[in-house]
C-alpha positions in Angstrom: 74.0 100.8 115.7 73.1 102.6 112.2 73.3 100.7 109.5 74.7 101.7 106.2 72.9 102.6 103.1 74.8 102.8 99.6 74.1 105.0 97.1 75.4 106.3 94.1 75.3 109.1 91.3 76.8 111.7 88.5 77.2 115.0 88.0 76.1 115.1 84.5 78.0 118.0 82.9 78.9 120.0 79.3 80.6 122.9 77.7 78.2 125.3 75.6 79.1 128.2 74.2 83.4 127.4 75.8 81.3 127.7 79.4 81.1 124.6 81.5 78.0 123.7 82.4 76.3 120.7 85.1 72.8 119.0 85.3 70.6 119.6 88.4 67.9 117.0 89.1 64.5 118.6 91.0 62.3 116.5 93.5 59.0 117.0 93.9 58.4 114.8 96.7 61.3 116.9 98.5 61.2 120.0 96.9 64.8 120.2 96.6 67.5 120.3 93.9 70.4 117.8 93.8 72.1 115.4 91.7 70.9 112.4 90.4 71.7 109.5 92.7 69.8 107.0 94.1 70.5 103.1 96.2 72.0 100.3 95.3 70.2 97.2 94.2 71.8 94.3 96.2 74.6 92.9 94.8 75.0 95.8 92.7 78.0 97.6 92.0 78.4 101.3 92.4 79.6 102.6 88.9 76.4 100.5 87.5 73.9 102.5 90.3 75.7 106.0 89.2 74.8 105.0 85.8 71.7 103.5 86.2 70.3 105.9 88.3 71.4 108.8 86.3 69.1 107.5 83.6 66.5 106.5 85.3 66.1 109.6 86.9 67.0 112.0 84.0 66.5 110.0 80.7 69.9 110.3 79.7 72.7 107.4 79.1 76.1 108.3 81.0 79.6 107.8 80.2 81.3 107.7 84.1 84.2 110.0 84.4 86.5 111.1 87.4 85.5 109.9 90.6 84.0 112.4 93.1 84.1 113.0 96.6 81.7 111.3 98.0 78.9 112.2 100.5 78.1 110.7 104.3 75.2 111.7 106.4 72.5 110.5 108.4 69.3 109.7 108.0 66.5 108.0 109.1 64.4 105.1 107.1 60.9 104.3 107.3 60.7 102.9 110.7 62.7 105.9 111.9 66.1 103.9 112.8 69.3 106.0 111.7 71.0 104.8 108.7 74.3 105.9 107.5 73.9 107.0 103.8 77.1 106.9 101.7 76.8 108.1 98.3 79.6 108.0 95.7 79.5 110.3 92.6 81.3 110.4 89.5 81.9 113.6 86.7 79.4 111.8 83.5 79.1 113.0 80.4 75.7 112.6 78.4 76.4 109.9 75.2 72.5 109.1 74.6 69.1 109.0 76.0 65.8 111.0 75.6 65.9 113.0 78.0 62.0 112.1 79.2 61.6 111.9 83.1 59.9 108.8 84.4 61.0 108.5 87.8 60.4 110.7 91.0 62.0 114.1 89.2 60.1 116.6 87.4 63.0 119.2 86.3 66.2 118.6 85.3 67.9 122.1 84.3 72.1 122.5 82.7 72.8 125.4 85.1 76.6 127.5 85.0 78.5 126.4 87.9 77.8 129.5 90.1 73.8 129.3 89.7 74.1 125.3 90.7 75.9 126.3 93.3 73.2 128.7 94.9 70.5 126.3 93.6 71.7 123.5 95.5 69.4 122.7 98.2 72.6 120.7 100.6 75.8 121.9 101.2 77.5 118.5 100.9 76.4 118.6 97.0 78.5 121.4 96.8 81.7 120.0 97.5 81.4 117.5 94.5 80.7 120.7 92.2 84.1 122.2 93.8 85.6 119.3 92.3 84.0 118.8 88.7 85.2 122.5 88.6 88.8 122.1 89.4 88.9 119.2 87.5 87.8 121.6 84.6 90.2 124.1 85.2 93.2 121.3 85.2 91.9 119.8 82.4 91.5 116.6 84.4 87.5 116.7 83.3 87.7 115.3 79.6 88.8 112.0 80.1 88.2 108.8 78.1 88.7 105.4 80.1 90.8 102.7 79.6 89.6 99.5 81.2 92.6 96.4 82.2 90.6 93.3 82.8 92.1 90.5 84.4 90.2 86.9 83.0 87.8 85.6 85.2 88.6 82.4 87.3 88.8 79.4 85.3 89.1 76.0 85.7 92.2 74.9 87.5 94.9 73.6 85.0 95.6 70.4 86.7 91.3 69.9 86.7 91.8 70.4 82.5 92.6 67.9 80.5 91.9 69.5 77.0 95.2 69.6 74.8 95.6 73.3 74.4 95.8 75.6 77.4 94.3 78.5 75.5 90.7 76.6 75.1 90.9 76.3 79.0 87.3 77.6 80.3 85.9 79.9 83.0 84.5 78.1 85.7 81.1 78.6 87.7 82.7 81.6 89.9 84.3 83.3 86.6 81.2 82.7 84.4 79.3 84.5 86.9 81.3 87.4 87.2 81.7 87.5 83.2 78.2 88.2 84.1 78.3 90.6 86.7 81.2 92.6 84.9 78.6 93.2 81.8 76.8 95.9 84.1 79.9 97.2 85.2 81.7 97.7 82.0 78.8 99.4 80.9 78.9 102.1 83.4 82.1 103.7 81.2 80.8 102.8 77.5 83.4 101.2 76.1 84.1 101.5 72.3 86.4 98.7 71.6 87.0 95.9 73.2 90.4 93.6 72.7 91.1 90.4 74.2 94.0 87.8 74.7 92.9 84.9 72.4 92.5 82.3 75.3 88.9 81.0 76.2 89.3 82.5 79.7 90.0 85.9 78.4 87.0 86.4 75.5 84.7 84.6 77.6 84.7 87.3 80.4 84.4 89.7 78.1 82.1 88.4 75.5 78.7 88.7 78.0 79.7 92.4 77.7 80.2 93.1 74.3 77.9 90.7 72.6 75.6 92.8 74.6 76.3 96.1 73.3 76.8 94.9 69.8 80.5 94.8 69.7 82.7 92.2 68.1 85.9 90.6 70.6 89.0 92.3 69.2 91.3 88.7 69.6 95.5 89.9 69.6 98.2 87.2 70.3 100.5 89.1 72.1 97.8 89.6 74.8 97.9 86.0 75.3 100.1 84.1 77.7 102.1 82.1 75.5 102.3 85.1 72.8 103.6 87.4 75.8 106.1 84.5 76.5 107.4 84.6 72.8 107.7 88.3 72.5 106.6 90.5 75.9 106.9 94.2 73.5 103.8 92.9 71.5 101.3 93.3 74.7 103.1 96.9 74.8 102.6 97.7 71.9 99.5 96.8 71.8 98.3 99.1 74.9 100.3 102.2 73.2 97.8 101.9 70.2 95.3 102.3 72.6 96.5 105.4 74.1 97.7 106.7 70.9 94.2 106.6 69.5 92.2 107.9 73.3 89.1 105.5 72.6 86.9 104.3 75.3 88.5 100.7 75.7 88.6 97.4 77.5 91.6 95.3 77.1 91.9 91.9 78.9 94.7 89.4 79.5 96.1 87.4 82.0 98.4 87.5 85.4 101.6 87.2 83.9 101.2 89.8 81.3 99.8 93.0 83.1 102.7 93.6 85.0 104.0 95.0 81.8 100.8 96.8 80.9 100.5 98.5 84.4 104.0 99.4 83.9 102.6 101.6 81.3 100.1 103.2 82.7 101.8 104.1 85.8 104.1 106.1 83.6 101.1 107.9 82.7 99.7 108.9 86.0 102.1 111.0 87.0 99.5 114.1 87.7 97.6 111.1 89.3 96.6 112.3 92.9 98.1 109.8 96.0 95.3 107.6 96.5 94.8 106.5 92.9 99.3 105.7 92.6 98.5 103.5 95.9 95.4 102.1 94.1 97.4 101.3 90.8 100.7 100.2 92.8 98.2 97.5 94.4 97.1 96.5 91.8 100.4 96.2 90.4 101.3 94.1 93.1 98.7 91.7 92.8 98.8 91.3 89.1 95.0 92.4 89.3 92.6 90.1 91.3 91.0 87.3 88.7 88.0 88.9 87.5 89.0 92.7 88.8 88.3 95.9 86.2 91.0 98.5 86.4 89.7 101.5 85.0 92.4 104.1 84.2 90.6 107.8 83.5 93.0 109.1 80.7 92.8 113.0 79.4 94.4 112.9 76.7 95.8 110.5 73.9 99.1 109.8 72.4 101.7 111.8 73.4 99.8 113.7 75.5 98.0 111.2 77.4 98.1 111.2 81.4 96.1 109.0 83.9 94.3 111.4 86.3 92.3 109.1 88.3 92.1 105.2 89.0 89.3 102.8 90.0 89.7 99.1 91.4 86.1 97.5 90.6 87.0 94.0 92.5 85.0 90.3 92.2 
């Protein structure tokens, strides 16, 4: 039986000159143009590969966008079994990086949509361009994300026996995937990042922004008890998000996101089937402990509309 092999990569693309443009990657081993993709490291989540292997194999730093259809074919690995590659690709746009190729690609070239199409060596990369383009054409490319973090798992409440509930801490499993998330978050570059006040909450996403030299934005009405004591404040607090479109990560607890996601669902409208079922899920499960929600908004304030959702699970 095949076995599976996961991959993942971008579509790095731009507008010069009011024409949209999209990054091609060269092999010289292969002799073929592509996109940049490459496998997963184990344990590795997919948004992190896309990212990482963009870089790696083009020099520049990514911002993930919309999700893109991914490709499936066989192939056959170095003993000459089959495998079952599966590689997921996401729109990226370019927010650092030197450019300078260092691993197995010697060209990368920004190409209009037509000449990628015709310099595209596979006809399965061409359905992900079909896509970046219609996105562009809807205006469903530019999109900033929005990131609803549940708190990791912590230690049970009848194991704590501190006096405040708020200074209740992660446990093993939630430290770990504080860990795990750091890689994760930083496939979409946040800008901000805002957290319930509770231990639990910063300390999943502290590992993550202590690492890209961000301070914990700490608000009350994210909290538990402040949700309890007024629920508009955790509201309001996610409308100032969207109001002001930045790339940001809000976390909070069980009890409070039904309320959030109550929000965004009224902005996904435009949001294609499988993303509503994605968000209604998770709307139903008040997030999985741990779980990154990330919204892809275009837009902000009044004009803001989810176009596409991603469930990035413990």
């Amino acid at each position: 039986m095949p076995t599976t092999i996961p991959a993942a990569g971008s579509l790095p693309w731009r507008v010069r000159d009011h024409a949209l443009e999209v990054a091609l990657v060269h092999r010289p081993r292969y002799d073929d143009w592509s996109w940049a993709k490459g496998k997963l490291d184990p344990g590795e989540d997919w948004a992190s590969a896309a990212a990482r292997e963009t870089h790696e194999e083009t020099g520049l730093r990514v911002r993930l966008g919309v999700p893109l259809p991914e490709a499936r074919y066989t192939l056959l690995d170095r003993d000459g079994k089959p495998g079952d590659k599966v590689v997921r690709y996401w729109a990226a746009t370019v927010v650092g990086g030197d450019g300078r190729l260092v691993n197995e690609i010697d060209d990368v070239e920004w190409l209009d949509p037509r000449v990628a199409h015709d310099r595209l060596d596979y006809a399965r990369d061409r359905e992900q361009l079909r896509a970046l383009v219609r996105h562009h054409q809807a205006g469903t490319l530019d999109t900033w994300p929005l990131v609803l973090v549940r708190h990791a798992h912590a230690v049970a409440r009848g194991a704590w026996d501190g006096e405040l509930d708020t200074l209740r801490p992660l446990d093993r499993e939630g430290r770990a995937r504080a860990a795990a998330l750091v890689d994760v978050l930083g496939a979409y570059v946040p800008e901000r990042v805002v957290s319930s006040p509770s231990l639990r909450c910063v300390d999943t996403v502290v590992p993550f922004a202590a690492g890209a030299g961000m301070k914990v934005r700490t608000r009350n009405g994210l909290s538990e008890e402040g949700f309890a004591d007024d629920p508009s404040k955790a509201v309001r607090r996610l409308q100032k998000v969207v109001a002001a479109g930045r790339p940001t990560v809000l976390c909070s607890h069980g009890p409070v996101l039904p309320a959030l996601l109550e929000v965004v669902h009224a902005l996904a409208g435009d949001a294609d089937p499988g993303d509503l079922a994605r968000l209604e899920a998770a709307a139903r499960e008040r997030l999985v402990k741990g779980e990154a929600l990330v919204c892809h908004v275009a837009g902000a304030g009044p004009s803001a509309r989810v176009v596409a959702v991603e469930r990035h699970l413990p």
